[in-house]
C-alpha positions, -999 to +999 in steps of 0.1 A: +476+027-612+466+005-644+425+007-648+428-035-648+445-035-613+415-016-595+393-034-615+411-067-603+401-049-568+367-038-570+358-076-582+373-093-558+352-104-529+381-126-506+411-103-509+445-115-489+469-096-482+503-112-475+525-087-458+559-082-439+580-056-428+580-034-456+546-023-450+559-003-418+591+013-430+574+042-443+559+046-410+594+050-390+597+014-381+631-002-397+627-038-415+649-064-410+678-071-434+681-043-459+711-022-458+702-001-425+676-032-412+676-043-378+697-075-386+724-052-406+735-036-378+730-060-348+757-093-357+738-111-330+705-105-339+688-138-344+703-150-309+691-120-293+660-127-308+657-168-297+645-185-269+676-197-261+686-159-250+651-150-234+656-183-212+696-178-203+699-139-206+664-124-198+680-095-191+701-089-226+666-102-238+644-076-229+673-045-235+675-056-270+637-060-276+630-026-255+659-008-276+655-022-311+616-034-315+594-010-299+587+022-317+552+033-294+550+063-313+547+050-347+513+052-372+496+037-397+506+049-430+482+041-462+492+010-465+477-003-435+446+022-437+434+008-469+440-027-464+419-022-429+391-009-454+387-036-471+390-057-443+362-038-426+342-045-461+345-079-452+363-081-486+398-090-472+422-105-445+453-094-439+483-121-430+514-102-410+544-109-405+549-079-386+548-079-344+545-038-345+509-038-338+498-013-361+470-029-386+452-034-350+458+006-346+444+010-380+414-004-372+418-044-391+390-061-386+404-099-401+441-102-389+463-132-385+494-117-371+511-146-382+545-137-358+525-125-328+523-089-310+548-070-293+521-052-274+509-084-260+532-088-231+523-116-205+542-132-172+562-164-176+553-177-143+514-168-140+504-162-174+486-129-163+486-104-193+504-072-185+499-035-199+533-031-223+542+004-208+545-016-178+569-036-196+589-010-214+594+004-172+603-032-158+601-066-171+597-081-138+557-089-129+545-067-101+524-096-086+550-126-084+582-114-095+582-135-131+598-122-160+574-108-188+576-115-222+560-101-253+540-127-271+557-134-307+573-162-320+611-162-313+634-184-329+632-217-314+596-212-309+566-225-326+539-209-343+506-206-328+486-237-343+452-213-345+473-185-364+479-209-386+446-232-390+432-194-397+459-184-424+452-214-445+417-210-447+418-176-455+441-185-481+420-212-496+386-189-501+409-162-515+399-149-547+429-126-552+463-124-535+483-096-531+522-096-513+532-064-502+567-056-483+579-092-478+602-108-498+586-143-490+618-158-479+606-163-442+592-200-439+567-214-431+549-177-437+562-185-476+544-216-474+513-204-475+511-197-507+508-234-516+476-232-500+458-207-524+431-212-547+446-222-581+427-197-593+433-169-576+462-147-590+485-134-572+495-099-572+531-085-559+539-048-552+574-048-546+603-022-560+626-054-561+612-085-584+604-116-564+606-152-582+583-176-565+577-205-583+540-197-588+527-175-617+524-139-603+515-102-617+551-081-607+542-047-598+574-027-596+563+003-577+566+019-540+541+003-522+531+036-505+523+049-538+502+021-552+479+017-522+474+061-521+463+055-558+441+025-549+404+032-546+391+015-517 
């Protein structure tokens, strides 16, 4: 890693990390729509994935979510680790796109999980949260019968208004920003970026170069790699 990067690190005191799937491929769980993503090999995907499905076929619903998104076993690689440093330094938040709960395993202390949490399952009829390996055994709640539902955003859905209120402020005191595994293509997550400080620069480790209409340092380099050579 170039001295000036960890410098740009060790002086930054409102660090944001903007961050998507490719955080938590190197931790076992597949991204999205690469050449072996989720999407790739699943023609239906975003249907399986909508409310529209979860409300007409709760039953294809929950076997595509239970066979596809849940990988229980999965940890925290480096990426996560360090970033949860900081965050713990009160130096940084970290913005997800990712449902896969893992920056809560690794300890995050400021998280907007931007898409929800897969872990976070809850009954349709009653509300009442429910332990997800309940979930993965039946979908149906014990107490009334209602279907159960992880809480993320599915297509059709709308964000959650304080995930939001809470990304945009972060963004706005952010002295640095840094994108890591997330092509930016997903909106309104992409949006945020018109929210940050004019003057904070914005950092992108990525093995693929990303044009995004804002002046940006391109850091073509495995992600896993940079953050093991980071200094936290």
């Amino acid at each position: 890693m170039e001295a000036r990067l960890q410098e740009q690190f060790d002086q930054a005191k409102h660090i944001v990390f903007l961050t998507g799937a490719g955080v938590s491929t190197p931790s076992g769980i597949p991204d999205y729509r690469s050449k072996n993503g989720l999407y790739t090999g699943h023609r239906n995907a975003e249907y399986y994935l909508s409310h529209t499905c979860l409300v007409r076929e709760p039953a294809t619903f929950y076997d595509y979510v239970k066979q596809n998104l849940y990988y229980p076993d999965a940890q925290p690689n480096v990426i996560h680790t360090k970033q949860a440093a900081l965050t713990r330094e009160n130096r940084a938040t970290v913005i997800t796109q990712n449902i896969d709960n893992l920056y809560n395993v690794a300890n995050c202390a400021h998280l907007v999980e931007f898409h929800g949490n897969l872990y976070n399952v809850y009954c349709q009829v009653c509300g009442a949260h429910v332990d997800w390996h309940q979930y993965l055994k039946d979908p149906h709640h014990d107490a009334d019968g209602g279907w159960l539902r992880p809480d993320v955003v599915l297509y059709e859905e709308g964000l959650n208004q304080l995930n939001i209120q809470r990304a945009v402020a972060a963004m706005t005191q952010a002295d640095l920003v840094v994108i890591v595994g997330t092509s930016m293509r997903v909106y309104p997550f992409a949006g945020l970026l018109d929210y940050r400080n004019d003057q904070a620069p914005v950092v992108v480790i990525n093995q693929e170069k990303l044009d995004l209409g804002v002046p940006i340092e391109m850091v073509q380099a495995d992600a896993t790699q940079f953050f093991e050579e980071l200094q936290v």
